[in-house]
Structures are given as structure tokens and as C-alpha cells.
DSSP file (Angstrom, degrees, kcal/mol; ACC not computed):
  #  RESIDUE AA STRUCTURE BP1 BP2  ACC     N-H-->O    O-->H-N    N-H-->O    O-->H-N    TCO  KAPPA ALPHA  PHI   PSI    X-CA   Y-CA   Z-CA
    1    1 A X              0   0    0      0, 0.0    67,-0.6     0, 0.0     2,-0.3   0.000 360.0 360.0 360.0 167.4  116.4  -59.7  122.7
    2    2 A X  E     -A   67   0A   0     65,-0.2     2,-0.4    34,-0.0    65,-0.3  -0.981 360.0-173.4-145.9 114.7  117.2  -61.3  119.4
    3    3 A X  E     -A   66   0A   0     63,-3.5    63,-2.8    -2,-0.3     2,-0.5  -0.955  18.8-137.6-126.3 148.6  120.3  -61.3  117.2
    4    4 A X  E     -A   65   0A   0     -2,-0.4     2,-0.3    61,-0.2    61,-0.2  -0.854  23.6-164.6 -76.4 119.0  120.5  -62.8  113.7
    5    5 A X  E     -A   64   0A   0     59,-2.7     2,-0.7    -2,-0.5    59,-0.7  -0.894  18.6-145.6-142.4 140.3  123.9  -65.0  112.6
    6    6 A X  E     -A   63   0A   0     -2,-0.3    57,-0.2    57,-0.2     2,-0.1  -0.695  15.4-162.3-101.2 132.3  125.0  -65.9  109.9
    7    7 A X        +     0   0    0     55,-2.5     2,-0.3    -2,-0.7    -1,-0.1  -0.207  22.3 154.5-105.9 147.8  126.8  -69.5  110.0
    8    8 A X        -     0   0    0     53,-0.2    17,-0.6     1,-0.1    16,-0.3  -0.874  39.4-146.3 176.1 135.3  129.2  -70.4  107.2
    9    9 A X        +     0   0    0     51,-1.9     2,-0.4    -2,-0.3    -1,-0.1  -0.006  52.1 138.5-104.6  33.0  132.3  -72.9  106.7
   10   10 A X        +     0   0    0     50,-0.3     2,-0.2    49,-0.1    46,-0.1  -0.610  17.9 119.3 -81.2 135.6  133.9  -70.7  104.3
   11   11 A X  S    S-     0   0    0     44,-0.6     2,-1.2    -2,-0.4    -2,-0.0  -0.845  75.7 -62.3 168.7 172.1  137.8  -70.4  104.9
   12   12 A X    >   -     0   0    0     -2,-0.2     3,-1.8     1,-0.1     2,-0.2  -0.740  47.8-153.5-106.4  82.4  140.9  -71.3  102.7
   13   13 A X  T 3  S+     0   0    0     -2,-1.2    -1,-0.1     1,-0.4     3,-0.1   0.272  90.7  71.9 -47.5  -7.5  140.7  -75.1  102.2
   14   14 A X  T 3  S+     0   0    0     -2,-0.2    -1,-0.4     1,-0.2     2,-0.3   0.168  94.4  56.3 -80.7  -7.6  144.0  -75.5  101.8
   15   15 A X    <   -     0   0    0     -3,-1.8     2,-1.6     2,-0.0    -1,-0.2  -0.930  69.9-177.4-131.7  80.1  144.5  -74.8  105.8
   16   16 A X        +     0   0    0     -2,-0.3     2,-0.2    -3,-0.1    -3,-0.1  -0.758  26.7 132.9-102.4 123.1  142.4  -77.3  107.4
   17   17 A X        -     0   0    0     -2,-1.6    -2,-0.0     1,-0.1    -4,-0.0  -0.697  60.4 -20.3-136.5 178.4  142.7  -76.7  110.6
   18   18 A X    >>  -     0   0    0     -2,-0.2     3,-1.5     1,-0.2     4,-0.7  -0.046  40.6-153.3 -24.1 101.5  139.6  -76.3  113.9
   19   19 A X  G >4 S+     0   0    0      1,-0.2     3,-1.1     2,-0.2     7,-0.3   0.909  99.1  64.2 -75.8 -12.2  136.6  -75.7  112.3
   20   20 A X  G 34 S+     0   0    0      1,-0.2     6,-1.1     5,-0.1    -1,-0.2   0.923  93.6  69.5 -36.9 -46.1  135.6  -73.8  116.1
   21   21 A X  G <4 S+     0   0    0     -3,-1.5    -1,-0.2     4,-0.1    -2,-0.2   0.749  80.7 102.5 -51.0 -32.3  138.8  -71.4  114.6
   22   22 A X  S <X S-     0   0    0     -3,-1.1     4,-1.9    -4,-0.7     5,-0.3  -0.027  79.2-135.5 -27.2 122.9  136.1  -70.0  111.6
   23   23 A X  T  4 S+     0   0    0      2,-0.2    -1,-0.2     3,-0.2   -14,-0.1   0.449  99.7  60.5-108.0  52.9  135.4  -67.4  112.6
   24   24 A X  T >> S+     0   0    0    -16,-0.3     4,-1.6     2,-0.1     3,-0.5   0.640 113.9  43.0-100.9 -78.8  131.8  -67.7  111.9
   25   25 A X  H >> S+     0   0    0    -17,-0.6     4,-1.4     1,-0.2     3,-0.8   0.941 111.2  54.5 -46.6 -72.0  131.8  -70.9  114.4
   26   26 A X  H 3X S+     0   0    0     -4,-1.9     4,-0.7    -6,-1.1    -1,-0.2   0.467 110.5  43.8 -67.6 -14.2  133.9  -69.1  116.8
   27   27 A X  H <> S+     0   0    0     -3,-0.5     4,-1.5    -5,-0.3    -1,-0.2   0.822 115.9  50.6 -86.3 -47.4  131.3  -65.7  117.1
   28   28 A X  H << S+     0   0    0     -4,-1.6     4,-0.2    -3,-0.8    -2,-0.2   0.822 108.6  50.5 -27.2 -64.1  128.6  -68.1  117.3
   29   29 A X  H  X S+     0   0    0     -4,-1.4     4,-1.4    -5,-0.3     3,-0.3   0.856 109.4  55.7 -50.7 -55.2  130.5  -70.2  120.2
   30   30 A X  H  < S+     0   0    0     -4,-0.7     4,-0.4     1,-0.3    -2,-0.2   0.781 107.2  42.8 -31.3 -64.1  131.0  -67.0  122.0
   31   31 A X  T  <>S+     0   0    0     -4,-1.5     5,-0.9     1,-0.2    -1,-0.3   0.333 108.1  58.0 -95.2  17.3  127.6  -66.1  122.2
   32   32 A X  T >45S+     0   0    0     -3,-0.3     3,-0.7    -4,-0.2    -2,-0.2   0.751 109.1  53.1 -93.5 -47.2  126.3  -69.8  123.2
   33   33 A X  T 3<5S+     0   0    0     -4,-1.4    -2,-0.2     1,-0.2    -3,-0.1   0.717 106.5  51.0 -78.0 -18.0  128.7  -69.3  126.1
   34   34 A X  T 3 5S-     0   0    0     -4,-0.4    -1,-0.2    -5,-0.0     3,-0.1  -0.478 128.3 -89.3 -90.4  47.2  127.1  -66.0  127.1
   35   35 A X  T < 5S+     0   0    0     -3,-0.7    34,-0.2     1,-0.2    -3,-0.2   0.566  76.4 144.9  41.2  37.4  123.7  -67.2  127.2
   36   36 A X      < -     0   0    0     -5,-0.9     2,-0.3    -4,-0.2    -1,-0.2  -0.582  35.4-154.2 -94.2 152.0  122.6  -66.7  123.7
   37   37 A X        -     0   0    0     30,-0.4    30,-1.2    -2,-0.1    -5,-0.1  -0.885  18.7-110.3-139.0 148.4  120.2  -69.6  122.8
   38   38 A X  E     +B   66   0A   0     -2,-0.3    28,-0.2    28,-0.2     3,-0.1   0.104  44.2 158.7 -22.2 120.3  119.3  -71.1  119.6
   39   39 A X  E     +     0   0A   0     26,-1.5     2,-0.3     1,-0.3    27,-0.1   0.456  64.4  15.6-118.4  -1.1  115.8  -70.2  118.8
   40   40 A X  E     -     0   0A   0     25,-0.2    25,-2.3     2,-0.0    -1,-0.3  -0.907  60.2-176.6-175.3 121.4  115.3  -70.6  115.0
   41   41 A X  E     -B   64   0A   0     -2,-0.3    23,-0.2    23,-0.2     3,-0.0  -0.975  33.5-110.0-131.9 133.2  117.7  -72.4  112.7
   42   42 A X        -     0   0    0     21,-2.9    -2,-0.0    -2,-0.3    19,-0.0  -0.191  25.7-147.7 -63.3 151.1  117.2  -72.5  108.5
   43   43 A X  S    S+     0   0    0      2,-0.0     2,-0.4    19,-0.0    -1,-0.2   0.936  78.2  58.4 -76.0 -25.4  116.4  -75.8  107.9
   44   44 A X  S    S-     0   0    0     -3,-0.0     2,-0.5     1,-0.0     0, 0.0  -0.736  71.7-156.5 -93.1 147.7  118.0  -76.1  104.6
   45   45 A X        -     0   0    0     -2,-0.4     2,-0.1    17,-0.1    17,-0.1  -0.919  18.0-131.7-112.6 141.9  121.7  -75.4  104.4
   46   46 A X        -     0   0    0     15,-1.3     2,-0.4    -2,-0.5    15,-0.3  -0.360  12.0-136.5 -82.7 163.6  123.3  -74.3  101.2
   47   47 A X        -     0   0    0     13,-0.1     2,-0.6    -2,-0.1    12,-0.1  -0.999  24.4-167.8-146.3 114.1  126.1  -75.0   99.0
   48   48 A X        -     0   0    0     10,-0.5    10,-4.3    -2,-0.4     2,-0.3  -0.963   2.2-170.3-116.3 100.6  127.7  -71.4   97.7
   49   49 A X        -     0   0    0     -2,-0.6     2,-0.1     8,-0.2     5,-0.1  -0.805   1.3-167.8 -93.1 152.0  130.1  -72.1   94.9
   50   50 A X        -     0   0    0     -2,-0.3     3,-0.4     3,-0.1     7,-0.2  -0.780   6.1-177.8-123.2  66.7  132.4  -68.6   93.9
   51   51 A X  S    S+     0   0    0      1,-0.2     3,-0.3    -2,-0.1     6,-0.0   0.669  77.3  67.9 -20.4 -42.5  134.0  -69.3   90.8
   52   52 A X  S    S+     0   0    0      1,-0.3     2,-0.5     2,-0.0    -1,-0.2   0.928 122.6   3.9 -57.4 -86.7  135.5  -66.1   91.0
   53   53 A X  S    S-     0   0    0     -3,-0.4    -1,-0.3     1,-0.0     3,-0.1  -0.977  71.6-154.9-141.8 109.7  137.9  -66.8   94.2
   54   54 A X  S >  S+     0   0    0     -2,-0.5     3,-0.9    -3,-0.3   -41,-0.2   0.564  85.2  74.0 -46.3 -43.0  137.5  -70.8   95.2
   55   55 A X  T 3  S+     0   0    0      1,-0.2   -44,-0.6   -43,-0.1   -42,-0.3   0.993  92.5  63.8 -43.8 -53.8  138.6  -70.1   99.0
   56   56 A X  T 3  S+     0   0    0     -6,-0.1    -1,-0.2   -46,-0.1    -2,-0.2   0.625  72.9 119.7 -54.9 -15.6  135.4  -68.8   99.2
   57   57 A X    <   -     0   0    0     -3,-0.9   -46,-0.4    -7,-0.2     3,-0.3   0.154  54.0-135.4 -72.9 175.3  133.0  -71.4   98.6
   58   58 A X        +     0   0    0    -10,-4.3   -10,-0.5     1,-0.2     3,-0.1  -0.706  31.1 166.5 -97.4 159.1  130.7  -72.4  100.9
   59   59 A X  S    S+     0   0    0     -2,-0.3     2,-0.3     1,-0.2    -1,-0.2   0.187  88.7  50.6-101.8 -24.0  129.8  -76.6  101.8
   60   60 A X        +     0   0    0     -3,-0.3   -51,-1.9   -12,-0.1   -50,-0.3  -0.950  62.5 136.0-134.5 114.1  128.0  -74.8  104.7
   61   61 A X        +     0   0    0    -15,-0.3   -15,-1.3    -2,-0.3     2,-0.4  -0.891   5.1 159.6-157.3 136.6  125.6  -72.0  105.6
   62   62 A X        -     0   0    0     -2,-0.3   -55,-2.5   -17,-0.1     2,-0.3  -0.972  33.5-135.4-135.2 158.3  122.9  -71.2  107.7
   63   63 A X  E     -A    6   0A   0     -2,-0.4   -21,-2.9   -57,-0.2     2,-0.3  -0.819  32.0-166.5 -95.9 147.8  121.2  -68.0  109.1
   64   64 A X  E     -AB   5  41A   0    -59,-0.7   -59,-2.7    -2,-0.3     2,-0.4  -0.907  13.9-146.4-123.7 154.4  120.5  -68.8  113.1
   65   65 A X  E     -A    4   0A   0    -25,-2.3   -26,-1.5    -2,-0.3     2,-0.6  -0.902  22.4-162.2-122.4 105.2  118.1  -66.5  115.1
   66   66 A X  E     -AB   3  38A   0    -63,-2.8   -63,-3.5    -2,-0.4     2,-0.5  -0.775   1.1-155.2 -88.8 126.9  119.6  -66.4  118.9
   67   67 A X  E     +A    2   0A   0    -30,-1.2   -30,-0.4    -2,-0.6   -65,-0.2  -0.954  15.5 174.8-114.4 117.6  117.6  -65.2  121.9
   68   68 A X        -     0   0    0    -67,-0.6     2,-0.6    -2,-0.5   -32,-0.1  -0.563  40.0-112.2 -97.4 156.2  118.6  -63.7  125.4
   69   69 A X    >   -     0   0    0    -34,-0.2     3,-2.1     1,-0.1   -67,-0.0  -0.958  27.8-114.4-121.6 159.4  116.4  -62.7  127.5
   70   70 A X  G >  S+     0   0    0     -2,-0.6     3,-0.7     1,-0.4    -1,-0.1   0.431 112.4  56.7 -54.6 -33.3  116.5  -58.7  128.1
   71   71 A X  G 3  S+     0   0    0      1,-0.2    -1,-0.4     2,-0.1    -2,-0.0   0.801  99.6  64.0 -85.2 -19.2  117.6  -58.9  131.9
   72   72 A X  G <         0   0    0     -3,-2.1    -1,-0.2     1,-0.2    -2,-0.2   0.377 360.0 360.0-115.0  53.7  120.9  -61.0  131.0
   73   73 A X    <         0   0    0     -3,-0.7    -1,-0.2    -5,-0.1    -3,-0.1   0.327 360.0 360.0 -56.9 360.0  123.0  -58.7  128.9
């Protein structure tokens, strides 16, 4: 089995606090601890500015492609 996630430090910069707490990291974390493993990471990471709303922006994002395999759901 195969899931897509998408990886991302975006959060209210004004609260720096665990980046584990994201919860983007922390869904990620989850499924690393339930045997998900990494199979595919983009190599380039991105830089997402939002003019619009500033919390949002991004320093960090990557799509990961995680794979289990079928008997250890």
C-alpha cells in the first residue's frame, strides 16, 4: 500500500514552539511509528510565500510517498 503526504512547516511564527507539534510533522511521525516507510521524497523543497495571510508561509515543503506493506495494516 502507498499513501501520499504532504510535509510543510507552515504554522504561526510568532509561536515557536516543537516543530514535531505541526501538525504536518506530527501525522507524518505517526505513521513512521506504525510502520509506514519512506519510499520516495521530492528532492527539491520549496519556499511558499502568501502575501495574503504571512502565518502561512511556507520555509518548508515536500510531498513524501510512504509504503506499508498490505499484510501490516
Amino acid at each position: 500500500m502507498q499513501k501520499m503526504v504532504y510535509l510543510s512547516n507552515s504554522r504561526d511564527y510568532t509561536e515557536q514552539g516543537d516543530v514535531n507539534e505541526n501538525k504536518y510533522f506530527a501525522r507524518l511521525n505517526e505513521m513512521l511509528e506504525h510502520g509506514w516507510k519512506v519510499s520516495h521524497i521530492t528532492p527539491n523543497t520549496v519556499a511558499i510565500d502568501n502575501a495574503n495571510d504571512p502565518s502561512r508561509k511556507e520555509s518548508f515543503s515536500a510531498l513524501i510517498l510512504l509504503e506499508k506493506d498490505d499484510n501490516n495494516k
